[in-house]
C-alpha positions as CSV (number, residue, x, y, z in Angstrom):
1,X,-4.7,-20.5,98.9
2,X,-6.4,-21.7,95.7
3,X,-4.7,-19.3,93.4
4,X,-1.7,-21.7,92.9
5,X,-3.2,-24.5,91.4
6,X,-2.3,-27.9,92.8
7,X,0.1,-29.3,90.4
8,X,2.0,-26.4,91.0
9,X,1.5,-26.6,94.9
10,X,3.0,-30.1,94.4
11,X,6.1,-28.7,92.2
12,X,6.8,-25.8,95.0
13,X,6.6,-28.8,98.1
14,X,9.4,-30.6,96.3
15,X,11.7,-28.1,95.2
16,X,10.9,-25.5,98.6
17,X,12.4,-26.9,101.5
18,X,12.8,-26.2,105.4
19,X,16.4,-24.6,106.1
20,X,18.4,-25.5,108.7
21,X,18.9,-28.9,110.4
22,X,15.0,-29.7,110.1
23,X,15.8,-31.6,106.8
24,X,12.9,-33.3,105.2
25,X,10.1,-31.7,103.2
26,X,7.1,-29.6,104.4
27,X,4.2,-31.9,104.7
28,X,1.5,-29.4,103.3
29,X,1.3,-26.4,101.6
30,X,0.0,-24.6,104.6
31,X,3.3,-25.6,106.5
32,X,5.4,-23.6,103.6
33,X,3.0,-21.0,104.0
34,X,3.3,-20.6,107.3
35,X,7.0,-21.0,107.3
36,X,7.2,-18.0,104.1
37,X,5.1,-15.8,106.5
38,X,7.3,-16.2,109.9
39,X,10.2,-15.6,107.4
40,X,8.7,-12.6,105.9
41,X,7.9,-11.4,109.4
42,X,11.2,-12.2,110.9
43,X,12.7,-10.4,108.2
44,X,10.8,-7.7,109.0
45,X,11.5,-6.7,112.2
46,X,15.2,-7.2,111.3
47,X,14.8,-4.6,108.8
48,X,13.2,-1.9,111.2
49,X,15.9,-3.1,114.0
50,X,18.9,-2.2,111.4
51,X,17.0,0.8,110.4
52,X,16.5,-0.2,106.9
53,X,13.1,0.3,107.3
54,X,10.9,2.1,109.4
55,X,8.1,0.1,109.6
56,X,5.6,2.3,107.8
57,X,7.2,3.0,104.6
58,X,5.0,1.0,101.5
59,X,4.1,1.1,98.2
60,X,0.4,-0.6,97.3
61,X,0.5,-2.4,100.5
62,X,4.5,-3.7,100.0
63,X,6.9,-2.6,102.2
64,X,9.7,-0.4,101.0
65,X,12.6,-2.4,102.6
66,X,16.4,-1.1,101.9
67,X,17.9,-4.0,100.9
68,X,20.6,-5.9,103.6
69,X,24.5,-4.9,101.8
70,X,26.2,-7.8,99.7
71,X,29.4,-8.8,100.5
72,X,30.7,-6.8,97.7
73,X,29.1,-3.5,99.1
74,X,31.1,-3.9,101.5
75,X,34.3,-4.6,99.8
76,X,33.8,-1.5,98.2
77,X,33.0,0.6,101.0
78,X,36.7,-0.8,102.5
79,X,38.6,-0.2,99.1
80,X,36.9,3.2,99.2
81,X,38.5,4.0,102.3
82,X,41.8,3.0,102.0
């Protein structure tokens, strides 16, 4: 955790907040850490679920994660079609 130094740890807690109806700020750094990592992890799982990723699939230790559609994909996929 000490490669961000701690100006920059203060910058992050400030501008990085919880989503949803928690409002507020995270207290500590650890706390946005903690929340980025159940995020990542979440994400995931989503991504092997939807069969964008198959779980094993990395480069250099990063997964390889198809990316979720945008909305425009999918407006393209529907003018595509009709």
């Amino acid at each position: 955790m000490n490669a961000i130094p701690a100006e920059y740890r203060k910058l992050l807690l400030s501008v990085l907040v919880p989503h949803g109806r928690t409002g507020g700020v995270f207290e500590q750094f650890s706390d946005l850490v903690a929340n980025s990592r159940k995020q990542a992890h979440n994400y995931m799982l989503t991504s092997i679920k939807e069969k964008r990723w198959n779980g094993l699939d990395m480069d250099g230790g990063v997964p390889q994660i198809t990316p979720r559609s945008t909305s425009a994909d999918e407006d393209e996929k529907t003018e595509g079609e009709g």
